[in-house]
N, CA, C and O of each residue as an XYZ file, in Angstrom:
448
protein
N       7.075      4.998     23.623
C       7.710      5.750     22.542
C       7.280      7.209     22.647
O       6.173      7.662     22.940
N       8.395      7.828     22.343
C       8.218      9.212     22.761
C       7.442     10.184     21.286
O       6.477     10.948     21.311
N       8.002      9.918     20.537
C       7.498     10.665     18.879
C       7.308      9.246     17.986
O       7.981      8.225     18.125
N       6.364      9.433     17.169
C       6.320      8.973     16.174
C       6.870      8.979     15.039
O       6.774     10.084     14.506
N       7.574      7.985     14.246
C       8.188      8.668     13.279
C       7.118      9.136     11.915
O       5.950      8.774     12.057
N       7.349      9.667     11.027
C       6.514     10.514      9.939
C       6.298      9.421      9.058
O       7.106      8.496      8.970
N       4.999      9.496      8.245
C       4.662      8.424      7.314
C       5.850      7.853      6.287
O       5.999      6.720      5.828
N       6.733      9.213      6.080
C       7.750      8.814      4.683
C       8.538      7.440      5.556
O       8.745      6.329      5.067
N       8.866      7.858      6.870
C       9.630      7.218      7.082
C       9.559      5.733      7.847
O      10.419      4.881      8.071
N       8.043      5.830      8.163
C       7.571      4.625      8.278
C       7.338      3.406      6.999
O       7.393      2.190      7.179
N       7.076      4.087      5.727
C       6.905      3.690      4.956
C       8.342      2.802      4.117
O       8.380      1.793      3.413
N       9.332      3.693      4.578
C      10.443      3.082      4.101
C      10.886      1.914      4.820
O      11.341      0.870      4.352
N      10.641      2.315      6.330
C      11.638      1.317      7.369
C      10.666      0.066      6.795
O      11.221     -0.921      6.313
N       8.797      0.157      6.879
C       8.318     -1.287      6.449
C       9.033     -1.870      4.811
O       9.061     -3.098      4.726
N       9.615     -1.055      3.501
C       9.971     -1.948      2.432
C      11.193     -2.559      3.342
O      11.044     -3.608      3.968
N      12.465     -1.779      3.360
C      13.679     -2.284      3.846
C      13.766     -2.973      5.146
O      14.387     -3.996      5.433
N      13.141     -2.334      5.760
C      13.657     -3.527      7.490
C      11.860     -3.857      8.173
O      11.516     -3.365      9.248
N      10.775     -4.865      7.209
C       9.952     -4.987      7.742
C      10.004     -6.079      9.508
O       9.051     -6.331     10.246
N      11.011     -6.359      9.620
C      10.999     -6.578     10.754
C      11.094     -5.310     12.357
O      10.671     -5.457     13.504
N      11.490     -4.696     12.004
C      11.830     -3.276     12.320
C      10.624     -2.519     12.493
O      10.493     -1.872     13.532
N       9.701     -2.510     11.594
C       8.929     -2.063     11.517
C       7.379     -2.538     12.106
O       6.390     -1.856     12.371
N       7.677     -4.330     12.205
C       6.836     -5.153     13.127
C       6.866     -4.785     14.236
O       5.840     -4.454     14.830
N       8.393     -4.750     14.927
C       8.529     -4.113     16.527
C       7.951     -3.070     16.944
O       7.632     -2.746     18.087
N       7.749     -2.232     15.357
C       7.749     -0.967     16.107
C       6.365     -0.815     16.532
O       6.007     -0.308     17.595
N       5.348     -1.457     15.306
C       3.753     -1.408     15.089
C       3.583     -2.513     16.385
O       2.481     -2.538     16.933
N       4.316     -3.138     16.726
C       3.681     -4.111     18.045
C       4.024     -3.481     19.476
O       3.358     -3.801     20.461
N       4.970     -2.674     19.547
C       5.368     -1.409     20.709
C       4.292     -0.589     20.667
O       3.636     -0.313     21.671
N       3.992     -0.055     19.249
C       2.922      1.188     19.098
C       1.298      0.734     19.953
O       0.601      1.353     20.757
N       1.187     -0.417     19.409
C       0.113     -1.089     20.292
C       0.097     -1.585     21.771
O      -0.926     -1.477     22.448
N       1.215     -2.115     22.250
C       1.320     -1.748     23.279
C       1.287     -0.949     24.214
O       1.095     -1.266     25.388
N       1.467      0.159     23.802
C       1.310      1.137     24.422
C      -0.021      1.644     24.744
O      -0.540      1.966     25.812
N      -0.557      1.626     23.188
C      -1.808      2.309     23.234
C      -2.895      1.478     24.775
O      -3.531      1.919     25.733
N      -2.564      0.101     24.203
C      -3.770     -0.778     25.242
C      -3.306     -0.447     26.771
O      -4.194     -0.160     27.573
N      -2.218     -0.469     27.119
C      -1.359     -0.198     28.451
C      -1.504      1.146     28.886
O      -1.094      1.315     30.035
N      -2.100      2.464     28.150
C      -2.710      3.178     28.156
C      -4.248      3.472     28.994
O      -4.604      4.388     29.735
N      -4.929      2.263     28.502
C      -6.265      2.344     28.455
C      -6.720      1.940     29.984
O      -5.923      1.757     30.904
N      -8.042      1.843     30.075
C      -8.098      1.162     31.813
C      -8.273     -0.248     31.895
O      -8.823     -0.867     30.984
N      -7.781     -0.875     33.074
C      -7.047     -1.596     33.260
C      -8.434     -2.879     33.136
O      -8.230     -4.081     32.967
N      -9.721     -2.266     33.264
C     -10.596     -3.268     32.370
C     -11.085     -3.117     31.277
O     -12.203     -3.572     31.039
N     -10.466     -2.535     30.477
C     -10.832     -3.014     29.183
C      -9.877     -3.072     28.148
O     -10.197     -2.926     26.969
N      -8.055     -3.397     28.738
C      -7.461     -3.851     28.546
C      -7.347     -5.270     27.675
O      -6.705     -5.474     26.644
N      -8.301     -6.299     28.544
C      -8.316     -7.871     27.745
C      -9.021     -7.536     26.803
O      -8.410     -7.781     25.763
N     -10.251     -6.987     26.559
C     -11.266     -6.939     25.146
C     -10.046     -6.310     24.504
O      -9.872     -6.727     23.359
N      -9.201     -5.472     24.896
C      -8.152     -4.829     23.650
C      -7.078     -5.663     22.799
O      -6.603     -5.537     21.671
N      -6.915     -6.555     23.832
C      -5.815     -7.107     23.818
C      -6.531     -8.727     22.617
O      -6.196     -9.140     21.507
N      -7.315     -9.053     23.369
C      -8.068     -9.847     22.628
C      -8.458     -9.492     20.648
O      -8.377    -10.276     19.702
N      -8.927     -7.802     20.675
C      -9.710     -7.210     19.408
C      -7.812     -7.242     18.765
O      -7.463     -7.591     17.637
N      -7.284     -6.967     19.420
C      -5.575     -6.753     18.648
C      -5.370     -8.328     18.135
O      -5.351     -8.542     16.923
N      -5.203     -9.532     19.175
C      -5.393    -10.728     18.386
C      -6.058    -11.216     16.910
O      -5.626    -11.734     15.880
N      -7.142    -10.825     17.330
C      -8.460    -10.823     15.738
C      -7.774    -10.224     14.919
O      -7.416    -10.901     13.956
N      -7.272     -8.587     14.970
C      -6.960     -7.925     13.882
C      -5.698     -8.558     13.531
O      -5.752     -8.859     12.339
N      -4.641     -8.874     14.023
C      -3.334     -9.852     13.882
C      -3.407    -11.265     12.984
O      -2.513    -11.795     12.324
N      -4.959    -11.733     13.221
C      -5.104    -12.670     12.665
C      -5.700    -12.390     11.353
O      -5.293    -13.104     10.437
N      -6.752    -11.325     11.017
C      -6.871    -11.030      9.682
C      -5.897    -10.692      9.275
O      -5.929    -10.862      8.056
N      -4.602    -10.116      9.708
C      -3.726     -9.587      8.788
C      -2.879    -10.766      8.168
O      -2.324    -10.733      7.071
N      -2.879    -11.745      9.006
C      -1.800    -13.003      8.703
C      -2.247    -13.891      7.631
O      -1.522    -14.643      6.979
N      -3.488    -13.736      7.512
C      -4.482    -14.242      6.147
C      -3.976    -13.484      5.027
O      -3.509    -14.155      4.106
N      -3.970    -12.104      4.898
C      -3.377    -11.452      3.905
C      -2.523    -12.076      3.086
O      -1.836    -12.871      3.729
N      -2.171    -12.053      1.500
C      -1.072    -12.905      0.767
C      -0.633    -11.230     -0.024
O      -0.142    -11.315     -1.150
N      -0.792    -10.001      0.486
C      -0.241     -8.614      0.235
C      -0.494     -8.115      0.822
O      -1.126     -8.463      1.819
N      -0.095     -6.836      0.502
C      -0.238     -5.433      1.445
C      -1.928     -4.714      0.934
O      -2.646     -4.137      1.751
N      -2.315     -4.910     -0.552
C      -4.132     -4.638     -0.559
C      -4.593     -5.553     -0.344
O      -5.419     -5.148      0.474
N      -4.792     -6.787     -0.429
C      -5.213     -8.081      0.246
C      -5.811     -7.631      1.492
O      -7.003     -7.448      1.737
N      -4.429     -7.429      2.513
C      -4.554     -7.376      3.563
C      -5.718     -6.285      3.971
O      -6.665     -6.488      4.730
N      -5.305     -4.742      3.071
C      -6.382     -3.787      3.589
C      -7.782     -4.302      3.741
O      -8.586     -4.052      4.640
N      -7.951     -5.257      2.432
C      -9.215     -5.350      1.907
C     -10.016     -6.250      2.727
O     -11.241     -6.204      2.843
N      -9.105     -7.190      3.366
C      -9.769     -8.136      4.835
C      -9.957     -6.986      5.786
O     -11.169     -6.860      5.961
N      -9.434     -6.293      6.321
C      -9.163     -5.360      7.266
C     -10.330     -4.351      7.213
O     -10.863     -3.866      8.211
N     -10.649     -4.105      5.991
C     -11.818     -3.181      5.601
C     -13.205     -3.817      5.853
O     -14.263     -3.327      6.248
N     -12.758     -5.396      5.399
C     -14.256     -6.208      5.501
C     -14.555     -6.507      6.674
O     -15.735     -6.774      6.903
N     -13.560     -6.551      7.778
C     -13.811     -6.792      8.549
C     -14.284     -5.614      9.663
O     -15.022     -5.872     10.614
N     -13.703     -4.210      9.366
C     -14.655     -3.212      9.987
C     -15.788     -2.798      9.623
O     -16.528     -2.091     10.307
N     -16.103     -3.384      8.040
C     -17.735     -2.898      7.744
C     -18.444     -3.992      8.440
O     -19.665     -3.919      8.571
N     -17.830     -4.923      8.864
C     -18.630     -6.455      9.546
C     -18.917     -5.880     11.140
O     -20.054     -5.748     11.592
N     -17.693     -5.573     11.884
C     -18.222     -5.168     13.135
C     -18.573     -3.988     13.729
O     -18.633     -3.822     14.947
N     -18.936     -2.704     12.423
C     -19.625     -1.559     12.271
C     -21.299     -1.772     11.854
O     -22.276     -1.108     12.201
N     -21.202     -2.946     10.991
C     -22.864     -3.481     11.101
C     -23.304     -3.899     12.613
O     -24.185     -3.307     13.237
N     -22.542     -5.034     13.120
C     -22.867     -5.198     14.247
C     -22.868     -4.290     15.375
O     -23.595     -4.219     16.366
N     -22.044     -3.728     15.046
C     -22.212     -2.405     16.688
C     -23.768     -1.698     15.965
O     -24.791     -1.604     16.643
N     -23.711     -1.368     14.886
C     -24.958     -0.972     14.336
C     -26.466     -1.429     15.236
O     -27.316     -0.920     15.965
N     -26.166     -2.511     14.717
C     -27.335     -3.974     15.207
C     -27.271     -3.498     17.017
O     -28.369     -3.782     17.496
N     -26.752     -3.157     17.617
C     -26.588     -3.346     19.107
C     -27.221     -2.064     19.615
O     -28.031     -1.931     20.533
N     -26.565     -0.951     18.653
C     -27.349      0.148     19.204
C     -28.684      0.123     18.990
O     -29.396      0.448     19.940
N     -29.289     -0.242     17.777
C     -30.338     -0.114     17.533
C     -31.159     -1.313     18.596
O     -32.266     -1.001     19.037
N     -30.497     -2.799     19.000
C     -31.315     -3.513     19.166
C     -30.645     -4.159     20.785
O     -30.468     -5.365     20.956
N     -30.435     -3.441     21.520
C     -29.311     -3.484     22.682
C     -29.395     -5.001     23.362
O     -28.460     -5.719     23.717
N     -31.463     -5.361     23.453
C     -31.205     -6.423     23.987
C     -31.146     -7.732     23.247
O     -31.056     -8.753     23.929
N     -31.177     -7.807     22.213
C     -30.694     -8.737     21.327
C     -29.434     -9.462     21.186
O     -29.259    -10.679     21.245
N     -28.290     -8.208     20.924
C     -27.008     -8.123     21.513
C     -26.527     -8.413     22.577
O     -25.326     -8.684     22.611
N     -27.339     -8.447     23.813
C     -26.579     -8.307     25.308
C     -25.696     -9.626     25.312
O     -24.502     -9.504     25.587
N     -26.030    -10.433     25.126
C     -25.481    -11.874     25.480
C     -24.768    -12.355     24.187
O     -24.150    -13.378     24.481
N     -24.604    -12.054     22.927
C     -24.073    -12.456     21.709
C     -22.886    -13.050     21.960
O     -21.971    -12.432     22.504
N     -22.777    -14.424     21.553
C     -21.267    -14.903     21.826
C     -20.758    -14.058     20.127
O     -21.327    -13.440     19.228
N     -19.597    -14.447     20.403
C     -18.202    -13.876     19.268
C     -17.924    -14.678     18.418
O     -17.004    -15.484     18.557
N     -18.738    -14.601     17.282
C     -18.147    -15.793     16.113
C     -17.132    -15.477     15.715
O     -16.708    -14.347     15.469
N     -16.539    -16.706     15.594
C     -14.203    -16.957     15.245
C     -14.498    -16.346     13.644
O     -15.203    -17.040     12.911
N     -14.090    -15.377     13.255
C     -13.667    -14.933     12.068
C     -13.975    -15.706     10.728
O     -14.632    -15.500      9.707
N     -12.993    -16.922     11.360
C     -13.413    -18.239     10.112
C     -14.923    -18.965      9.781
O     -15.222    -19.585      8.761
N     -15.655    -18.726     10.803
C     -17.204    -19.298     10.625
C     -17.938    -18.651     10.234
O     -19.045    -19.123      9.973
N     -17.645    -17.163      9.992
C     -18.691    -16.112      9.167
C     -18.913    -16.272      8.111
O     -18.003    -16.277      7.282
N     -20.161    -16.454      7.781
C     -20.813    -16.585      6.178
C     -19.917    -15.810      5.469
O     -18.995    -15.176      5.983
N     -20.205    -15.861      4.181
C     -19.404    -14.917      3.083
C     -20.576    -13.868      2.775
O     -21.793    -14.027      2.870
N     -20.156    -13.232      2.548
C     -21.267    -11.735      2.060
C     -22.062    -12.124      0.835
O     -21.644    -12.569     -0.234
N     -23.483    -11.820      1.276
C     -24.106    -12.149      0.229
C     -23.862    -11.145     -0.771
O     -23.482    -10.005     -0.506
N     -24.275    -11.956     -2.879
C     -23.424    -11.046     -3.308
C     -24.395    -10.085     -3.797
O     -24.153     -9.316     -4.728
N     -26.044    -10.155     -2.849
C     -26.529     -9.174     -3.253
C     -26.609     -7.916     -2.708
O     -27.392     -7.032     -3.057
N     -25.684     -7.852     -1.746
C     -25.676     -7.029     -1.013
C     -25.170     -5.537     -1.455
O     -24.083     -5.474     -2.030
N     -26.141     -3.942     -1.139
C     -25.611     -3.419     -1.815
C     -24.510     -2.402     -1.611
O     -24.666     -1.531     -0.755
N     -23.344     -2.455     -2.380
C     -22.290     -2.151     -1.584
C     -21.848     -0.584     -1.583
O     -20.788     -0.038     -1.279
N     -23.202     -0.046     -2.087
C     -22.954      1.427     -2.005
C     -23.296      1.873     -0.893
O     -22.943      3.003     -0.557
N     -23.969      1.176     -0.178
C     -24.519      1.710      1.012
C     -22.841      2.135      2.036
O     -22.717      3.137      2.740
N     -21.938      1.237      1.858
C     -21.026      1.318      3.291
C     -20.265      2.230      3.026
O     -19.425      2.592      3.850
């Protein structure tokens, strides 16, 4: 895709033709990863799956942000955890989305 279209008008094509607007956000990503180098393509392609799948959990459009949000303060802790603790991390398998604890609720949420 050559231009992007402008927020107004993205915003409209998703009320009226959200199919239209699926193509377009699944082209837009395409591109981007088909872009990138050609190994680290699958981790992209893979992290686009995950995010596809939090979104399909969504039952709205803030719903959805609000998984979407939890789920980058989740793997912004962890990249956190990696820098600070590299070899801890080295070998970490990838827990499936669905097996992650729930946030404890003492957690304090001014920090993020």
């Amino acid at each position: 895709m050559d231009t992007l279209p402008n927020f107004d008008d993205m915003a409209k094509m998703a009320k009226e033709d959200p199919e239209q607007f699926e193509r377009l956000r699944q082209q837009l990503i395409e591109d981007a990863i088909n872009q990138a180098h050609d190994s680290m393509q699958p981790r992209l392609k893979a992290q686009q799956s995950h995010i596809d799948l939090v979104i399909s959990r969504g039952k709205n459009p803030l719903h959805t942000t609000m998984l979407l949000r939890n789920e980058l303060q989740r793997q912004l802790v962890r990249f956190a955890e990696t820098l600070q603790h590299p070899c801890n991390q080295e070998n970490a398998d990838i827990t499936p989305i669905s097996s992650h604890p729930k946030q404890s609720k003492n957690t304090d949420k001014s920090s993020f």
